[in-house]
C-alpha positions as CSV (number, residue, x, y, z in Angstrom):
1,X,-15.7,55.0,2.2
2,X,-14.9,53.8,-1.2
3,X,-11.4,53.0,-0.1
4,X,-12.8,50.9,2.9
5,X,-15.2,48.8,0.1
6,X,-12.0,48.1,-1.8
7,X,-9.9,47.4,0.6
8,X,-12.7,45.1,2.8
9,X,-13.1,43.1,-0.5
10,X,-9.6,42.6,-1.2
11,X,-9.4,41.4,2.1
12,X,-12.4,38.7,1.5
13,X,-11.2,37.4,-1.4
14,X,-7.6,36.8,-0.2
15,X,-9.8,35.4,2.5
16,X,-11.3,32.9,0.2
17,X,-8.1,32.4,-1.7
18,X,-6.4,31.1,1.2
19,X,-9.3,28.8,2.5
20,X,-9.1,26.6,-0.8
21,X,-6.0,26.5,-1.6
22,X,-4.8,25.6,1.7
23,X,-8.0,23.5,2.2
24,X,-6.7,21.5,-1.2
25,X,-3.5,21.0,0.8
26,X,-5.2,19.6,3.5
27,X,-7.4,17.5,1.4
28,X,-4.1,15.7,-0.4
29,X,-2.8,15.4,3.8
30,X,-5.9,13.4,4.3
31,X,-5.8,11.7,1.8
32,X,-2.1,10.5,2.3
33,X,-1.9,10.4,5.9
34,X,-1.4,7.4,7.9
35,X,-2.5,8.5,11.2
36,X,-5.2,6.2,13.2
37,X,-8.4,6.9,11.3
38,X,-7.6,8.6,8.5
39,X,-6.9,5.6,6.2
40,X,-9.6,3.9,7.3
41,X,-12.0,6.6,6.9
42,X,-10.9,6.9,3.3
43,X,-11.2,3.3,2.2
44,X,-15.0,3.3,3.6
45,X,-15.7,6.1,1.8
46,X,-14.2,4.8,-1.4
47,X,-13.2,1.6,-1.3
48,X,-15.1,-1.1,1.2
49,X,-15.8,-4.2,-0.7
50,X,-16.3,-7.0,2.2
51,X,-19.7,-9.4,2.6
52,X,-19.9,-8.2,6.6
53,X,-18.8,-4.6,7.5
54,X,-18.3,-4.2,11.4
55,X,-19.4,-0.7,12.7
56,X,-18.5,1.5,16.2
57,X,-16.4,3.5,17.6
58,X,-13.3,2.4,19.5
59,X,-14.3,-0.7,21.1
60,X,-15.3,-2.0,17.5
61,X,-11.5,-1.1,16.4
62,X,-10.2,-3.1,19.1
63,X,-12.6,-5.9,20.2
64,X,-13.0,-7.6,17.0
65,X,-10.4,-9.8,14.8
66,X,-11.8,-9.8,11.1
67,X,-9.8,-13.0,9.8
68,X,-10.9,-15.0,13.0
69,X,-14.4,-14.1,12.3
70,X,-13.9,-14.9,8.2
71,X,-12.4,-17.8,9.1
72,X,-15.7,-18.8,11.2
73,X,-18.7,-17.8,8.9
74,X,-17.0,-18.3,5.7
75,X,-17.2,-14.7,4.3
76,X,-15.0,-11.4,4.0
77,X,-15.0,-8.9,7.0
78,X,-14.0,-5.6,7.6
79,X,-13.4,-3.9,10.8
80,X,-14.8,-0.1,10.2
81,X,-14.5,1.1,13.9
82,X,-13.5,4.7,14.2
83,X,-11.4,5.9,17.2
84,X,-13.9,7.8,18.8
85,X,-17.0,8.0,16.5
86,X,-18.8,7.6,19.8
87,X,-22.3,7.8,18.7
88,X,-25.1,7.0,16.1
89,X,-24.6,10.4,14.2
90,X,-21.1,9.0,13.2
91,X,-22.0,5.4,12.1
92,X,-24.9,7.5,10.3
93,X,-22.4,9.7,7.8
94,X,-20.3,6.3,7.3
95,X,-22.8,4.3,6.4
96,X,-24.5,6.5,4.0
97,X,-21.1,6.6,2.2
98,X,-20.4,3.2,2.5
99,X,-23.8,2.6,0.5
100,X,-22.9,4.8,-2.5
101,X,-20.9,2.6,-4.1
102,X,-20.8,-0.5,-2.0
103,X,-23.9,-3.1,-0.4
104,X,-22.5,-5.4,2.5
105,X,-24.5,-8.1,3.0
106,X,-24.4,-7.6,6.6
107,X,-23.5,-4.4,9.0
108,X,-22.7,-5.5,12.5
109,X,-23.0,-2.3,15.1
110,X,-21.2,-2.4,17.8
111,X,-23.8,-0.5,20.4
112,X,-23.0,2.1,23.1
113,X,-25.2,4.1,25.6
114,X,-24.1,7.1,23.6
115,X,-25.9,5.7,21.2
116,X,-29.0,6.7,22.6
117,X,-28.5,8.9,25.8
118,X,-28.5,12.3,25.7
119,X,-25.4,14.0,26.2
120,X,-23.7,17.8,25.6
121,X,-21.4,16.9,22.7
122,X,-23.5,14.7,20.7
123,X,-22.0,15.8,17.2
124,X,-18.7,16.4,18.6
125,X,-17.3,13.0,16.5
126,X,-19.2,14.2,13.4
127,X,-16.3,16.5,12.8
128,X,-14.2,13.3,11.7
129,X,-15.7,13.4,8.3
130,X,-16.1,16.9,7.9
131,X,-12.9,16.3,5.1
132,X,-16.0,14.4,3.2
133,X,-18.5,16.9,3.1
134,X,-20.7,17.8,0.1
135,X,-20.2,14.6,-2.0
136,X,-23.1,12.5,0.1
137,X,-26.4,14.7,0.9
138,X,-27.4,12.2,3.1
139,X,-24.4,11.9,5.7
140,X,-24.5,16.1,4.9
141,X,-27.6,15.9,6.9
142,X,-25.9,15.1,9.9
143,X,-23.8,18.5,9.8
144,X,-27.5,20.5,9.1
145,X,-28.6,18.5,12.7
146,X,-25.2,19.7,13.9
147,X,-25.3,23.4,13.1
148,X,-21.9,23.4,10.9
149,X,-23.5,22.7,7.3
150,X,-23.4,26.6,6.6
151,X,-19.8,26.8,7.7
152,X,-18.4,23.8,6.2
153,X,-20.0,25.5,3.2
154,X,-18.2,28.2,3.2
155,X,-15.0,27.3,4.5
156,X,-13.0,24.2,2.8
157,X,-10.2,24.8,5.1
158,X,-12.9,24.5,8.6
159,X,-14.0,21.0,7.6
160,X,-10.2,19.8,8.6
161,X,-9.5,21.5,12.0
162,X,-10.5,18.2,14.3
163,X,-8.1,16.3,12.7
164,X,-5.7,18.5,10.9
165,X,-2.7,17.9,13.1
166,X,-3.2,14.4,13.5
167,X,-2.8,13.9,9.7
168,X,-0.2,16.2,9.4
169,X,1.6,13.9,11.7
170,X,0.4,10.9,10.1
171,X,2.6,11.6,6.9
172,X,5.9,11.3,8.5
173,X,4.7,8.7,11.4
174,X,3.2,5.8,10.3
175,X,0.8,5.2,12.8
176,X,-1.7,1.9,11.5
177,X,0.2,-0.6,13.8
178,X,-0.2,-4.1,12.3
179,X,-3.4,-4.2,11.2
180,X,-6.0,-7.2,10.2
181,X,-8.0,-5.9,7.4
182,X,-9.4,-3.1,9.6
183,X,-8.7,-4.3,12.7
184,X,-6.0,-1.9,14.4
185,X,-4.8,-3.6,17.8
186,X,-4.0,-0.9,20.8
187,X,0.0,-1.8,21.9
188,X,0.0,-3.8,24.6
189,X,0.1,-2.2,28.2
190,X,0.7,-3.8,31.7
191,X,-2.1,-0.7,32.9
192,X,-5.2,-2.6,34.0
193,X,-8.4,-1.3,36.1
194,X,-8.0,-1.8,39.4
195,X,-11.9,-1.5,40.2
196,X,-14.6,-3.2,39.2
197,X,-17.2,0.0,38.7
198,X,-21.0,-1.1,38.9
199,X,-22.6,1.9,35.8
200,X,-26.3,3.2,36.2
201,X,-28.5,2.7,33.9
202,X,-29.4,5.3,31.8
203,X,-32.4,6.8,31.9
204,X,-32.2,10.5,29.8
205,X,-32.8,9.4,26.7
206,X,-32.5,11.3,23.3
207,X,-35.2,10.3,21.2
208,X,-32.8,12.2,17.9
209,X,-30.3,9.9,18.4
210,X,-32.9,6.9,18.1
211,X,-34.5,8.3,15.5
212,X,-31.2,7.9,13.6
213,X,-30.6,4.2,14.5
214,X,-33.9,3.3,12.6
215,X,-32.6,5.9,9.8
216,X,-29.2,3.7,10.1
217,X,-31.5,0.3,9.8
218,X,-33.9,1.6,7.4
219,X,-30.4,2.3,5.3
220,X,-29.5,-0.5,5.3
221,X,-32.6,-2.6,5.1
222,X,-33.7,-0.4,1.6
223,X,-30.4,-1.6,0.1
224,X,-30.2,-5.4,1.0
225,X,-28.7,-5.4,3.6
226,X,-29.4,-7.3,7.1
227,X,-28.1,-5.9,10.6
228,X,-26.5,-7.3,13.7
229,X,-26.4,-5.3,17.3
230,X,-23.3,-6.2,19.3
231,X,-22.0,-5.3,22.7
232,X,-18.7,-6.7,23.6
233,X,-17.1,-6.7,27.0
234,X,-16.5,-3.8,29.6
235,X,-14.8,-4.4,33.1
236,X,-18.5,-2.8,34.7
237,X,-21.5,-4.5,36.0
238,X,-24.7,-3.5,34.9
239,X,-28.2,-4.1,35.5
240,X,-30.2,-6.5,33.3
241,X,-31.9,-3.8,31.6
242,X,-29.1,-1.3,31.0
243,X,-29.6,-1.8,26.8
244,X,-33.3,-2.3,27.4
245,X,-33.9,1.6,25.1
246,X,-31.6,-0.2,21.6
247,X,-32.6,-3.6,22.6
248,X,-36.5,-2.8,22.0
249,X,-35.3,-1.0,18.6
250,X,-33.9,-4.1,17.4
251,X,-36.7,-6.1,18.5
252,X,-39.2,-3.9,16.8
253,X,-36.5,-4.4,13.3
254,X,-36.1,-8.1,14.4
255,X,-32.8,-7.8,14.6
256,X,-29.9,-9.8,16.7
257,X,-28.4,-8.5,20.0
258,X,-25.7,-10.2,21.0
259,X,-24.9,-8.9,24.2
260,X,-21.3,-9.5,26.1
261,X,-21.5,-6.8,28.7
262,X,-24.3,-7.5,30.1
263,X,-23.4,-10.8,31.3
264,X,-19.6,-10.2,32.2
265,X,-18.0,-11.7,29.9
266,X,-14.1,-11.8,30.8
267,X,-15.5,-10.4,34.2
268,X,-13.4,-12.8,36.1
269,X,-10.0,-11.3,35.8
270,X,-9.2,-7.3,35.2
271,X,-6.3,-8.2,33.6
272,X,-8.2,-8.7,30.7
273,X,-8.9,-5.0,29.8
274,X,-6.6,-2.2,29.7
275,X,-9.6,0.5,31.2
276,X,-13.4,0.6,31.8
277,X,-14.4,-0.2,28.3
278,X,-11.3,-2.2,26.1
279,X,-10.0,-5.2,26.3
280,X,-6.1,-4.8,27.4
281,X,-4.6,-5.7,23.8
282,X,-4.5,-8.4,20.8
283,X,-4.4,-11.5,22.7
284,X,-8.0,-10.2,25.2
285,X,-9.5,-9.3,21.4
286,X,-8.5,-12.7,19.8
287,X,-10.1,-14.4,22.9
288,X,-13.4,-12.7,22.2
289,X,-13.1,-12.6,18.3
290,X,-13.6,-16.6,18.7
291,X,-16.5,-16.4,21.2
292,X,-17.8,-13.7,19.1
293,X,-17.3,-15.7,15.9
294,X,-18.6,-18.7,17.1
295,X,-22.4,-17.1,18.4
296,X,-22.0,-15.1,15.2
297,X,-22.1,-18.1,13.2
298,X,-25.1,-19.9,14.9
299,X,-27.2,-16.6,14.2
300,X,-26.3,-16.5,10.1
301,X,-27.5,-20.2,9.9
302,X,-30.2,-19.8,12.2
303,X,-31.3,-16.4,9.7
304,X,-30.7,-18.7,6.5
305,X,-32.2,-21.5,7.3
């Protein structure tokens, strides 16, 4: 018996000596990587500095041209969208980091269904920033929502298995394509959608998740800072009150909606979007990044006057 105690703890802490000293590796991979997200990630974490931060998931990444909409209302931008932060959970853990060290004058959400349906795999995208874990309590509450707090606790090395290959990859593929201060265009394809879908609107909705846009607002509101909710194009129609559940949130926080899907912007020709929900590449983007710009600037001087 005494034999199996010795031996079982050896075990555990060559166990644990693994975990952080590969979980240091990893940790220096992620932060040298040049995959999609990973630099991106790291520089909202650390480093975001801009007046106007723009927040979403993919459709942020791609939709929106930063130095077209600088250019417009006079002030820096950033393009923060994460590949596949598809919900408010993510935008959560960002923005609480964002706000340790940095107050944008503006956030501008880019808005999704996910956003405030209820779905299976809800913290699925919180695993992103798992590499970031236990330096912000209040994007660590997230993970306690999520169930993985107690394991991310223990284990350095489990905060980096949704991404760990991806990085690994990044360091010897360099794969932030162009770039406009954020903005990460998709390559061009000549794949467009061949059907114009008509999307039901939802009606299961996850009152969590919209308890965690007004946390988002409220985060942003206690530190100065004013919000914007955007939609931007999808090749779908949809019925008038599809964003009705966010739209009453931002009217309750008196905040701007300024809603593209909804009333089919770009509608007229599929050749615009590459799939359901993204425009097809950099010029479809530029196209709306003026639009975009252009209402966006009406509503600052309407707000500031």
């Amino acid at each position: 018996m005494k034999k199996f105690v010795i031996s079982f703890a050896f075990i555990i802490v060559i166990l644990f000596a693994v975990d952080r000293s590969v979980g240091r590796v990893m940790w220096w991979v992620n932060q040298h990587t040049n995959d999609v997200s990973g630099p991106k990630i790291k520089y909202l974490v650390n480093d975001v500095d801009e007046d106007m931060v723009l927040m979403g998931a993919s459709r942020c990444n791609c939709h929106y041209v930063p130095s077209i909409i600088s250019d417009s209302i006079g002030m820096s931008v950033y393009n923060g969208g994460v590949d596949a932060s598809n919900n408010i959970y993510a935008h959560y853990i960002v923005l609480s980091h964002i706000m340790t060290h940095h107050k944008p004058r503006y956030v501008c959400l880019e808005v999704m269904t996910s956003d405030f349906e209820k779905s299976d795999d809800s913290f699925m995208t919180t695993t992103f920033f798992a590499p970031y874990f236990g330096i912000n309590e209040r994007a660590d509450s997230v993970f306690r929502l999520a169930g993985t707090y107690t394991m991310y606790k223990v284990s350095h090395l489990y905060r980096y298995n949704a991404k760990s290959l991806s990085n690994i990859l990044g360091l010897v593929v360099n794969r932030q394509q162009g770039g406009d201060n954020g903005y990460i265009p998709y390559p061009r394809t000549d794949n467009y959608p061949d059907t114009l879908i008509k999307s039901a609107t939802v009606r299961d909705i996850d009152s969590t998740k919209l308890r965690y846009v007004q946390k988002f607002i409220d985060l942003c509101y206690a530190n100065g800072t004013k919000v914007i909710f955007t939609v931007s194009p999808s090749y779908s129609i949809v019925d008038r009150d599809y964003y009705d559940v966010i739209k009453e949130v931002a009217l309750h926080n008196d905040i701007p909606f300024m809603d593209y899907h909804t009333h089919g912007l770009f509608l007229e020709d599929a050749e615009n979007f590459r799939d359901q929900i993204h425009l097809r590449d950099e010029e479809s983007a530029r196209r709306f990044s003026v639009i975009f710009a252009h209402d966006l600037k009406q509503v600052l001087e309407r707000w500031n006057n």
